[in-house]
C-alpha positions in Angstrom: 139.2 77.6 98.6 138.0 81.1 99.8 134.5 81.0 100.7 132.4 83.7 101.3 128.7 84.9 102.0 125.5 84.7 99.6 122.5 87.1 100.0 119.0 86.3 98.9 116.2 88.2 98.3 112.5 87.2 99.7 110.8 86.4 97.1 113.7 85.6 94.6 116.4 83.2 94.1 113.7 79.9 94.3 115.9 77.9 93.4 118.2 78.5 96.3 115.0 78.4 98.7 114.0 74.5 97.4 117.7 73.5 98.0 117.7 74.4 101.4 113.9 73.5 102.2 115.0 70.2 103.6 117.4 69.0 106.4 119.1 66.8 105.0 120.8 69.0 102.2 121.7 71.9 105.2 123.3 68.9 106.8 125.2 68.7 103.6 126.2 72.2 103.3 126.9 72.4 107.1 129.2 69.4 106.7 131.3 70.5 103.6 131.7 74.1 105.4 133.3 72.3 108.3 135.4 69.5 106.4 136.0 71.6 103.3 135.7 69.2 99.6 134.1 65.9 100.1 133.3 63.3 97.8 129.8 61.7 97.7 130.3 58.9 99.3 132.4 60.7 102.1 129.5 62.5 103.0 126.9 59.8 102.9 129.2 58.0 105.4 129.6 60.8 107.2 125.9 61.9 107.5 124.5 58.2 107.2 122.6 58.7 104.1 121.7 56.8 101.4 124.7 57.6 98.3 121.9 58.2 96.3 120.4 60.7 98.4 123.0 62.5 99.0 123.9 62.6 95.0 120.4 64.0 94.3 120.8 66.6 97.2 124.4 67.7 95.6 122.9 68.0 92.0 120.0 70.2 93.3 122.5 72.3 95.6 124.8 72.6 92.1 121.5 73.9 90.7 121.1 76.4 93.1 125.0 77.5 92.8 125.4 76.8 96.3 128.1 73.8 95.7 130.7 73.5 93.2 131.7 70.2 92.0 134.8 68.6 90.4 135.9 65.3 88.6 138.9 63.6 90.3 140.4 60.1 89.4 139.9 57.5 92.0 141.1 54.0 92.2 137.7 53.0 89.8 137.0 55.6 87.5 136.2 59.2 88.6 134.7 60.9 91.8 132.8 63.4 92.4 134.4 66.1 94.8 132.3 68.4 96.2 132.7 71.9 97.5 130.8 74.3 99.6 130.6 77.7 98.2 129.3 80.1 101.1 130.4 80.1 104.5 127.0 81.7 105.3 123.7 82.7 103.6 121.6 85.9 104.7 118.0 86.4 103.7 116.8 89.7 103.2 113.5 90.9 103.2 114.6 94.2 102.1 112.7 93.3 98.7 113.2 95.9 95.6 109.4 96.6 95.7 110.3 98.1 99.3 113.2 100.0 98.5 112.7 103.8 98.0 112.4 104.5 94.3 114.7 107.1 94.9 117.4 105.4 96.4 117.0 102.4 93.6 117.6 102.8 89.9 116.8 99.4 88.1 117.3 99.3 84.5 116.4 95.4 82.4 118.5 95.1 79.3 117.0 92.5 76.4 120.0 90.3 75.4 119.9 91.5 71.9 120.2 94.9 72.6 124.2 95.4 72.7 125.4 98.4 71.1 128.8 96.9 69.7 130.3 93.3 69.2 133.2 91.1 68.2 132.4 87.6 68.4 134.1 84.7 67.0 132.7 81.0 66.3 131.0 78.7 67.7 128.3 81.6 67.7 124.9 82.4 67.4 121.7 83.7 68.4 118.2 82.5 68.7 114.5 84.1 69.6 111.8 82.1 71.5 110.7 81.7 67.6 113.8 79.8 66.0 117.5 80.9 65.1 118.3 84.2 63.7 120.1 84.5 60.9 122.8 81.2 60.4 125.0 79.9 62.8 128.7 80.1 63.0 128.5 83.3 61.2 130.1 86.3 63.1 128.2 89.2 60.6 124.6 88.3 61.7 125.2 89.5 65.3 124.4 92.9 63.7 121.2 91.6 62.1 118.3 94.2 63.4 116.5 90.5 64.3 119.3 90.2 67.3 116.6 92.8 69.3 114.6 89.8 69.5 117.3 87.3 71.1 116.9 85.5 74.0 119.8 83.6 73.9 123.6 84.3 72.0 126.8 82.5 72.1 129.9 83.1 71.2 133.8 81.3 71.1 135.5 84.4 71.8 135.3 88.0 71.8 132.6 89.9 73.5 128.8 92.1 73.0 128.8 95.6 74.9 125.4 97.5 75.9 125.2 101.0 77.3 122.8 101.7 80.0 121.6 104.9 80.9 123.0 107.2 83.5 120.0 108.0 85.5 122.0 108.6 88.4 123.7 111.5 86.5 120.6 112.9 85.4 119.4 112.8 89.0 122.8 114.9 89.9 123.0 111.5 92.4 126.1 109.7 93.6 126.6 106.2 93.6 127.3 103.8 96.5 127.3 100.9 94.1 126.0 98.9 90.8 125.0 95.6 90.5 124.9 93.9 87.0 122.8 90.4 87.1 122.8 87.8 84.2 122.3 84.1 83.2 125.4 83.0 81.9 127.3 79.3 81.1 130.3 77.8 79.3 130.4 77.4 75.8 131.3 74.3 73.6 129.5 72.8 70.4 126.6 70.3 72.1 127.3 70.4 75.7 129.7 69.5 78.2 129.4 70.2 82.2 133.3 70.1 82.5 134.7 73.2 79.8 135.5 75.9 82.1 135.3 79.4 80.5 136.5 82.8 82.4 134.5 85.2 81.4 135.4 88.7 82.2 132.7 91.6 83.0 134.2 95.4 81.7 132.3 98.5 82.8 133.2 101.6 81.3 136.2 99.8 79.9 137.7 98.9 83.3 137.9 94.7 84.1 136.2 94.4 87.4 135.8 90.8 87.8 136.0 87.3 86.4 133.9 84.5 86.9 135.1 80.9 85.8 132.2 79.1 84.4 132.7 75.3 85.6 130.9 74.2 82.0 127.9 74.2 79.2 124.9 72.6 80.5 122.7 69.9 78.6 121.5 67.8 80.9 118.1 68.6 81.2 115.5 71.4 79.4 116.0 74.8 81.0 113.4 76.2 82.4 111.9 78.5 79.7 114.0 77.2 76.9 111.2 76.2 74.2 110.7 73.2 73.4 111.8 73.3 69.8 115.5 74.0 71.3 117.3 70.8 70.7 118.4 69.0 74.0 122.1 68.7 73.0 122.4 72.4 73.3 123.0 74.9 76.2 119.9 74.8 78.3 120.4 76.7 81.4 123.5 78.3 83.2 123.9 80.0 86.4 122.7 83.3 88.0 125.8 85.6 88.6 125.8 88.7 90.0 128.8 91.1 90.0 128.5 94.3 92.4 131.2 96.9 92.4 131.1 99.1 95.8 133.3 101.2 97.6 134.6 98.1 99.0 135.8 96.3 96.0 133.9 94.3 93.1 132.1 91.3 94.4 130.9 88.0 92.5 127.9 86.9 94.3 128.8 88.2 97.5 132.4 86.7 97.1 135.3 89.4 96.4 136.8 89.1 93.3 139.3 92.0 92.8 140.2 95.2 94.4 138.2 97.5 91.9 136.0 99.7 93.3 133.0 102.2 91.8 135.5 104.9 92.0 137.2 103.8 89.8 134.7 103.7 87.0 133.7 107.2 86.9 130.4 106.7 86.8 129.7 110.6 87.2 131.7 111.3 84.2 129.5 109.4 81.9 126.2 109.7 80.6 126.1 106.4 79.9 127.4 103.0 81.6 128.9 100.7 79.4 128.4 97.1 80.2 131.3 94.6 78.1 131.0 90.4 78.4 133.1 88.2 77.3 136.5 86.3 77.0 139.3 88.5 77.6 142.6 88.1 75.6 144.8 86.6 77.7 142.0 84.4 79.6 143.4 81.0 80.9 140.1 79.2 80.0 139.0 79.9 76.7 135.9 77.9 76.9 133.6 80.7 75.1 129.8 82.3 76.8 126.4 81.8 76.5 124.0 84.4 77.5 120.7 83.5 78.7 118.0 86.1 78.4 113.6 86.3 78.0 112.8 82.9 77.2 115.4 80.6 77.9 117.2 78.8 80.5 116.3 78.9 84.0 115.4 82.3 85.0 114.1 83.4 81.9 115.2 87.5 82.3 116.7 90.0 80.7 120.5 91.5 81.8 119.4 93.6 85.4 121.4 96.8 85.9 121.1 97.9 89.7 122.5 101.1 91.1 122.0 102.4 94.7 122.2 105.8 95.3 123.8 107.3 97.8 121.4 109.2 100.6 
């Protein structure tokens, strides 16, 4: 498996900062970097742990999306196989609040505000308050209530926003853009193994896809309410897609030859921001998206451009 580097922003990213606060679970990393997939009890052999130790350390490392894991028969049962999904992790203390406003455009998009859908069910939408509108029905994603979402699912299809072209205003060119979002698998209830690919279009061109390894349910996310039953999607993971002269890049990993070129961002007083399911996707396993109030980062959609000097 191609791995390839993670950045992290001082004061960001906690999650990622408790995972590697203690030795044991760098050892962990360290060792599945060197040996490539390992199952749990490899490792603890390996590293002379206790197995349970070393299962607590991969769930919180999963957490952080710093391991992937898979299911794999074994001679009783299943196994857990575990992968390492960096080769290395920079910290960066070039914080936003440090960057030059004028060589940073940061624009936060509520979850509810897409400008244009077609979704198919399983589907939905809630507010911190309780569901909008009834579930499984397509038409009430263009209830005026969806402003107030903070989480939406859907089978198939996909929700578009448009983001403003400050950059064009600014008579500015662009070095890159960087769209952040909360985002898992979807399946009625839950299930950590229903892998999803779910496609991110800007400006109508396909810059990356991202397999979502499942919908997770095991535990309350961390600003879901409380009223949110538990056998629905809690949380999901952080993913990041940045499009630069180099290529587009899914949390630091390259994920297709696309680059911001190729968008026309200049040409446009608007950037147009598509997620979901593409037609032809392998996995068909459906999205949710995680905005204010739910799941474990509890934010809106972050739209990041850097300008060139």
């Amino acid at each position: 498996m191609k791995r390839g580097f993670l950045t992290i922003y001082a004061g960001e990213n906690a999650a990622v900062f408790r995972a590697l606060s203690a030795p044991a679970r760098v050892d962990m990393l360290k060792l599945l970097c060197a040996r490539g997939s390992l199952n749990v009890n490899e490792i603890a052999r390996e590293l002379d742990l206790p197995q349970s130790t070393v299962a607590t350390g991969i769930m919180i490392l999963e957490e952080a999306g710093l391991v992937e894991t898979k299911a794999a028969k074994a001679r009783k049962g299943y196994q857990k196989i575990c992968i390492a999904l960096y080769d290395e992790i920079l910290l960066s203390f070039e914080d936003q609040a440090f960057k030059h406003d004028e060589d940073v455009i940061e624009v936060a998009m509520p979850i509810g505000l897409y400008t244009s859908c077609e979704t198919h069910a399983p589907c939905g939408l809630c507010s911190t308050e309780g569901v909008i509108g009834l579930l499984d029905v397509p038409d009430y994603f263009l209830d005026p209530q969806r402003m107030q979402a903070g989480l939406l699912w859907f089978g198939r299809g996909h929700v578009e926003y448009k983001f403003p072209n400050n950059a064009k205003i600014l008579n500015r060119n662009v070095n890159a853009i960087e769209f952040s979002m909360e985002l898992s698998s979807e399946v009625p209830g839950t299930n950590p193994d229903w892998p999803s690919d779910i496609t991110v279009w800007i400006n109508g061109v396909a810059v990356g896809t991202w397999t979502s390894p499942g919908d997770y349910g095991d535990k309350r996310g961390a600003f879901t309410p409380s009223w949110w039953k538990l056998e629905g999607s809690q949380y999901g993971k952080l993913k990041t897609w940045r499009i630069s002269k180099k290529g587009t890049f899914i949390d630091g990993v390259a994920s297709s030859d696309v680059t911001i070129d190729d968008l026309a961002i200049s040409q446009h007083s608007s950037i147009r921001l598509r997620i979901g399911i593409a037609d032809d996707a392998r996995n068909t396993g459906g999205i949710n998206i995680f905005g204010r109030g739910f799941g474990n980062y509890g934010r809106d959609i972050l739209m990041r451009i850097d300008l060139a000097q």
